[in-house]
N, C-alpha and C positions, 0 to 999 in steps of 0.2 A: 521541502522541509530541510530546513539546517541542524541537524541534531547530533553533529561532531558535538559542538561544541557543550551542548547540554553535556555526554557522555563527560566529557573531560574536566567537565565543573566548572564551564566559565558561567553557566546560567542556573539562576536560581529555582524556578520551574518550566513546565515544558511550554512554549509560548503559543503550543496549538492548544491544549487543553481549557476547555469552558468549565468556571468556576459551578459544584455541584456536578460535575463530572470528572470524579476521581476514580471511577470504574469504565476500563473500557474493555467494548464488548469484539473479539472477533472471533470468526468461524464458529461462533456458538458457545464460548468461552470466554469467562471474563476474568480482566488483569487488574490490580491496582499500581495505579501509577501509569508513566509512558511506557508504549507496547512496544516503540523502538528498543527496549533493552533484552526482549526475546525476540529479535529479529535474529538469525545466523547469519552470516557472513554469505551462506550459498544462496539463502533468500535474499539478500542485500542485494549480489550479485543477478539475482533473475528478474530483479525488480528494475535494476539498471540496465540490462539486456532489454525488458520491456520497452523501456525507453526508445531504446535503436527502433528495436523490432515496430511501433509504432510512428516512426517515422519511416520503415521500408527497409530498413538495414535489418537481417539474418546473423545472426552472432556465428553459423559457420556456413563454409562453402555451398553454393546449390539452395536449390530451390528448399520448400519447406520439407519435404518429405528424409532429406541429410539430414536436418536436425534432431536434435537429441528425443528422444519421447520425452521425460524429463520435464525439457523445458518446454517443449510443446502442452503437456499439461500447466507449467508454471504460467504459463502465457494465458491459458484459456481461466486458468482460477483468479490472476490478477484482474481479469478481465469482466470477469462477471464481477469480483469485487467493486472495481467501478462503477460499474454500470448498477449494482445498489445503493454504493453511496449517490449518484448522480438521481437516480428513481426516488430515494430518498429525501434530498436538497429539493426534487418537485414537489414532492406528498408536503413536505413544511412550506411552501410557497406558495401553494393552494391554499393551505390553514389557513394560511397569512392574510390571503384575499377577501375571504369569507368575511 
């Protein structure tokens, strides 16, 4: 997702959002509008740490047990997060079949 440039005003709305979806839901809470704008900086940053970490890169020295608890949780809640959206994309795929 490119959403600098949303934040900065060069785009007019968010180019992931499906029209009739102006409410979106996460952790069990829902936002109007894109959710990138209550993203923090620290979440920014464990999301992009995810990245490494999913390709084998540890954001510090040492196996996993050095790193932070922190982001150890950060990594397992990203994780499940996917892995709903991904359970999810099949439940509508099978719809689809039917």
């Amino acid at each position: 997702m490119n959403c600098r440039s949303c934040l900065k005003g060069a785009k007019i709305r968010c180019e992931f959002e499906v029209p009739g979806q102006e409410i979106w839901e996460l952790n069990g809470e829902q936002y109007k509008g894109c959710p990138f704008k209550i993203v923090t900086r620290q979440s920014a940053n464990f999301i992009r740490a995810f990245n490494f970490y999913s390709r084998g890169y540890l954001p510090n020295r040492g196996a996993w047990i050095e790193q932070s608890a922190k982001m150890l949780d950060a990594f397992d809640l990203i994780e499940k997060e996917l892995q709903a959206i991904k359970e999810e994309k099949e439940r509508r795929k099978e719809r689809f079949r039917r």
